[in-house]
C-alpha positions as semicolon CSV with decimal commas, in nm:
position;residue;x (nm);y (nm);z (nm)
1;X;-6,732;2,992;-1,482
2;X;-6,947;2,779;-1,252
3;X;-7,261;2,919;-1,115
4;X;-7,107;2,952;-0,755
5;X;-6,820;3,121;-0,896
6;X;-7,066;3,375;-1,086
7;X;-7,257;3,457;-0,767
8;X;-6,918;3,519;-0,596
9;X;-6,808;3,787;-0,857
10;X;-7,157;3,935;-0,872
11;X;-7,131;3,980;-0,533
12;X;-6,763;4,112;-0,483
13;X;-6,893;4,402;-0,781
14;X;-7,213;4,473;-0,604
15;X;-6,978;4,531;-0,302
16;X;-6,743;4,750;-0,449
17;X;-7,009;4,960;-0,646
18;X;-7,205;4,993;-0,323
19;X;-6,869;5,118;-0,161
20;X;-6,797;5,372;-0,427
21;X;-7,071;5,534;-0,394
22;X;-7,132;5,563;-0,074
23;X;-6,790;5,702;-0,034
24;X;-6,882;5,965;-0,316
25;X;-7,179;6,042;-0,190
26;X;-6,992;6,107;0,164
27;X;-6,758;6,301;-0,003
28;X;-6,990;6,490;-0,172
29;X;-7,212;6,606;0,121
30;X;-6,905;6,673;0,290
31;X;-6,787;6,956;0,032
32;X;-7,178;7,095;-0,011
33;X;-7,147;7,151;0,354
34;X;-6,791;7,343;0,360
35;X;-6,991;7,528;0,112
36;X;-7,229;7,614;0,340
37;X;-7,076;7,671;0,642
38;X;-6,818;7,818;0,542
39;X;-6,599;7,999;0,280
40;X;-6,563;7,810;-0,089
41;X;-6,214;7,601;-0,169
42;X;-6,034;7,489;-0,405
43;X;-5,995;7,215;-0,149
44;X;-6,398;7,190;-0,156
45;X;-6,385;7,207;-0,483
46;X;-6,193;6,887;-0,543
47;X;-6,370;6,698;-0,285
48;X;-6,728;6,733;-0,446
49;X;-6,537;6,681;-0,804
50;X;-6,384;6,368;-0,645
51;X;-6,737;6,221;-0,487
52;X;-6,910;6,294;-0,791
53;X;-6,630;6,067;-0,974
54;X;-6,695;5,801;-0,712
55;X;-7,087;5,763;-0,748
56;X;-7,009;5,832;-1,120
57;X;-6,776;5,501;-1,105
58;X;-6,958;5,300;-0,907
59;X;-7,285;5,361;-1,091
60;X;-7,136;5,254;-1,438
61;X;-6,850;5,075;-1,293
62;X;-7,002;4,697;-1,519
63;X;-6,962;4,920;-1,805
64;X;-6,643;5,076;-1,736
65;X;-6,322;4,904;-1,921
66;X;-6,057;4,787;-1,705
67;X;-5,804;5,043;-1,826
68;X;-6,002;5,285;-1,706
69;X;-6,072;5,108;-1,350
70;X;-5,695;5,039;-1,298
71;X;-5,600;5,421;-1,379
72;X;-5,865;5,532;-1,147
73;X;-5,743;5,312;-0,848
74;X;-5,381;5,495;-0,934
75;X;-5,483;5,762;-0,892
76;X;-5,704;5,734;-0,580
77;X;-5,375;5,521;-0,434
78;X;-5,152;5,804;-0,549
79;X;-5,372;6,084;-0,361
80;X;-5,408;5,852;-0,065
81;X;-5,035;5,791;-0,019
82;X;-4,937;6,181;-0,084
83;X;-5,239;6,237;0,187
84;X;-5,013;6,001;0,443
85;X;-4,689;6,125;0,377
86;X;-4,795;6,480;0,437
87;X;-5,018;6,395;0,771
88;X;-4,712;6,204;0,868
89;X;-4,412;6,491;0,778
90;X;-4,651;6,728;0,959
91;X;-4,712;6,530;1,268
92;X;-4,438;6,598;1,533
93;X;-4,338;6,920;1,626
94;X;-3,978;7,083;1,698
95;X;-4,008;7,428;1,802
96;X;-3,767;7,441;2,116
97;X;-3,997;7,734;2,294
98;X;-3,660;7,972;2,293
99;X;-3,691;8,130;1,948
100;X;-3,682;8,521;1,913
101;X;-4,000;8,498;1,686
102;X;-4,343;8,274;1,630
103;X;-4,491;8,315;1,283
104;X;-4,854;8,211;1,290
105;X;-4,998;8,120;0,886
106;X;-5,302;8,237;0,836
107;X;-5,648;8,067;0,763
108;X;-5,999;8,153;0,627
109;X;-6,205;8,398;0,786
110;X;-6,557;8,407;0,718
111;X;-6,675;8,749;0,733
112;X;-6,531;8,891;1,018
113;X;-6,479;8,560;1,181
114;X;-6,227;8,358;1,236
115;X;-6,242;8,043;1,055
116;X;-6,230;7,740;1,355
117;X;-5,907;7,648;1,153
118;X;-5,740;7,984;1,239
119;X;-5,900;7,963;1,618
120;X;-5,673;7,651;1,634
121;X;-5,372;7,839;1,472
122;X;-5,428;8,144;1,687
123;X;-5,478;7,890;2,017
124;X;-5,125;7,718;1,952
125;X;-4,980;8,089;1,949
126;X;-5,134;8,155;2,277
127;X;-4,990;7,794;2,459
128;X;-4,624;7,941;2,229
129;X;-4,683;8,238;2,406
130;X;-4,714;8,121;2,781
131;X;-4,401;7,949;2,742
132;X;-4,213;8,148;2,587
133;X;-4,343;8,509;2,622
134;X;-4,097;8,739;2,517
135;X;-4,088;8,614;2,131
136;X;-4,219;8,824;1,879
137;X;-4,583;8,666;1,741
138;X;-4,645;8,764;1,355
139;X;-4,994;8,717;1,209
140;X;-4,939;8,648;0,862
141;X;-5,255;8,665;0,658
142;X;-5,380;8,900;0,417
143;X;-5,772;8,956;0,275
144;X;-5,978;8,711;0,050
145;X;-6,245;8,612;-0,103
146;X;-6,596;8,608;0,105
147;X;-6,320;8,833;0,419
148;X;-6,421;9,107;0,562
149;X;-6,110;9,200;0,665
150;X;-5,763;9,062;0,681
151;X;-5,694;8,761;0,823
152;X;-5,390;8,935;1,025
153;X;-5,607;9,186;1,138
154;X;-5,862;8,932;1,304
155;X;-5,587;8,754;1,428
156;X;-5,403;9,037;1,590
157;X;-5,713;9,148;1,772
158;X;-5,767;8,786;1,889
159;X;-5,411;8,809;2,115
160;X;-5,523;9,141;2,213
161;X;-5,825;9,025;2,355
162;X;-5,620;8,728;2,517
163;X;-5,405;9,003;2,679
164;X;-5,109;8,954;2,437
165;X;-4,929;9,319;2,448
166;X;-4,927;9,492;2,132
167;X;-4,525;9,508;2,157
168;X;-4,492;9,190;2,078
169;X;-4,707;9,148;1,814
170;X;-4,603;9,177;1,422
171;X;-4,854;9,205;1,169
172;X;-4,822;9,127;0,752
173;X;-5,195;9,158;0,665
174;X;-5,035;9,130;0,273
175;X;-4,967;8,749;0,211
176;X;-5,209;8,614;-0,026
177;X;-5,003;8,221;-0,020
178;X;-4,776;8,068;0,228
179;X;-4,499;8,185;0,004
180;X;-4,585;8,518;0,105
181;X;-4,632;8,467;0,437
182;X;-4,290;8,348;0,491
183;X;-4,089;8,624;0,248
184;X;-4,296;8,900;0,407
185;X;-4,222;8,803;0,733
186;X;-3,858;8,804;0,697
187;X;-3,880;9,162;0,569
188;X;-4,081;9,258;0,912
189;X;-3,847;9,072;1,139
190;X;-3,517;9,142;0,977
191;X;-3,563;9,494;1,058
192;X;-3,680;9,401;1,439
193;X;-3,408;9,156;1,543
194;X;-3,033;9,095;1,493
195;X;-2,902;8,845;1,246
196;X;-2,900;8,537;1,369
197;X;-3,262;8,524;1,499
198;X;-3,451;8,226;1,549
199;X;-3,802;8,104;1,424
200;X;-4,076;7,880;1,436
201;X;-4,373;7,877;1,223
202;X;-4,761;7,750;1,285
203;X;-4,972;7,605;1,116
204;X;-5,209;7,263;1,082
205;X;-5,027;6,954;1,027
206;X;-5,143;6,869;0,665
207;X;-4,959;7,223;0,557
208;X;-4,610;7,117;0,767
209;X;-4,433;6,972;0,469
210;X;-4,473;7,279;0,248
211;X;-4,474;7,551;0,444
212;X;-4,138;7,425;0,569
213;X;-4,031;7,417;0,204
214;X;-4,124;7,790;0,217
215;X;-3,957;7,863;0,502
216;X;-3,650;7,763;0,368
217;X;-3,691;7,947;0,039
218;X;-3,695;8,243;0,248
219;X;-3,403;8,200;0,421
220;X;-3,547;8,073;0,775
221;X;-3,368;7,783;0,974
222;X;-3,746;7,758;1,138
223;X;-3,911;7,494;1,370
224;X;-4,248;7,462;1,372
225;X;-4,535;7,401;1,630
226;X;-4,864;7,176;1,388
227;X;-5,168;7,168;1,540
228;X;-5,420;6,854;1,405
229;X;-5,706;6,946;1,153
230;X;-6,043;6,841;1,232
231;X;-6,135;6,519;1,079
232;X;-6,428;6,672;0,886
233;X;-6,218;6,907;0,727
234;X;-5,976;6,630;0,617
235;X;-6,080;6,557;0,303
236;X;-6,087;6,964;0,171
237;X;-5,723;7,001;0,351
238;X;-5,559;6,738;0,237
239;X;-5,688;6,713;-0,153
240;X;-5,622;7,128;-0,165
241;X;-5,271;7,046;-0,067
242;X;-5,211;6,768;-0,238
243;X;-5,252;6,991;-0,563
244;X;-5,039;7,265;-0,401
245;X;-4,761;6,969;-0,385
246;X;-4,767;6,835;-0,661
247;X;-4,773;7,216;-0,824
248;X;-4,468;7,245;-0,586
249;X;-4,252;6,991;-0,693
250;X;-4,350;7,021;-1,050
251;X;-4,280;7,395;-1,089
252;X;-4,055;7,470;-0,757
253;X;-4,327;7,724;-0,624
């Protein structure tokens, strides 16, 4: 290899090193401030584990052997591509605003407060709501780790204070997974509506795919209504359910 040639490849690797870890370290600062700000993830979890890979990789990458390389980039193309199928199945929504009930999935809250995730849940319900205002709302959403209370609960009292009557709303403050929030919800409404109802579900767009999948496994013909995750909590959302997925097609639950 010619001297010119040599610089070139130097200079590609310097390049991609440089790339990896500043994409690591990124990553990394991204998931210590979830951490921070608000309640811990698995979805955090795999973020910092991922950015410490990166800087890890791009640190040693001269002394990494190519086998290694080319199963990382797999991988990292594998995530990447599940990441876009599931922001792309989630979307568009269908809910036809005439359904007889709106299930909204619940998110984090951090103490007693609402998680800005769930605000955005709980804000589609209220836009469901104006246009079609005599479907039941459920608040599915039950109590966690680093919750004060359940996430129903907060959620309930959210449409009260938007002047939602208590009439219409339905609360399951028992799911623990979307699973849950789907099977316990069909126990609630099946003994509030006659066969044949129709639903639609909530929820951000990243969760569309599965929570649809849910749906289904609990006997619901449902539309949904997918509100768009904030960018910065991209990386958490979509590596979390990315695991849930692949957990999901793997083991049908």
């Amino acid at each position: 290899m010619d001297r010119s040639a040599a610089s070139r490849t130097r200079g590609w690797l310097l390049a991609v090193r440089g790339l990896l870890i500043a994409a690591g370290a990124l990553l990394s600062a991204n998931a210590i401030w979830l951490a921070l700000t608000a309640n811990l993830t698995i979805g955090a979890a795999a973020t910092a584990i991922l950015g410490i890979g990166l800087v890890a990789w791009g640190s040693w990458l001269p002394k990494v052997s190519p086998a290694v390389s080319l199963a990382a980039v797999v991988v990292l193309v594998a995530v990447l591509g599940l990441s876009v199928f599931l922001a792309v199945a989630g979307s568009v929504s269908n809910a036809r605003y005439d359904e007889d009930a709106v299930i909204v999935l619940g998110a984090a809250v951090h103490g007693r407060e609402m998680s800005r995730t769930l605000t955005g849940r709980m804000d589609s319900a209220l836009a469901y709501h104006q246009r079609n205002p005599r479907a039941l709302i459920v608040v599915s959403g039950g109590q966690g780790p680093q919750e004060d209370l359940a996430e129903a609960v907060a959620m309930r009292q959210y449409l009260l204070d938007h002047q939602v009557p208590d009439s219409l709303i339905v609360v399951d403050d028992q799911a623990t997974s979307t699973e849950e929030n789907f099977a316990n919800s069909r126990a609630l409404l099946d003994s509030r509506l006659a066969p044949g109802y129709r639903v639609a579900f909530i929820t951000d767009e990243f969760h569309v795919y599965r929570a649809s999948r849910d749906a289904a496994a609990a006997g619901f013909n449902a539309t949904h209504l997918s509100r768009s995750s904030a960018w910065y909590f991209w990386p958490t959302n979509y590596l979390r359910e990315d695991l849930m997925v692949i957990r999901l097609w793997l083991t049908g639950s």
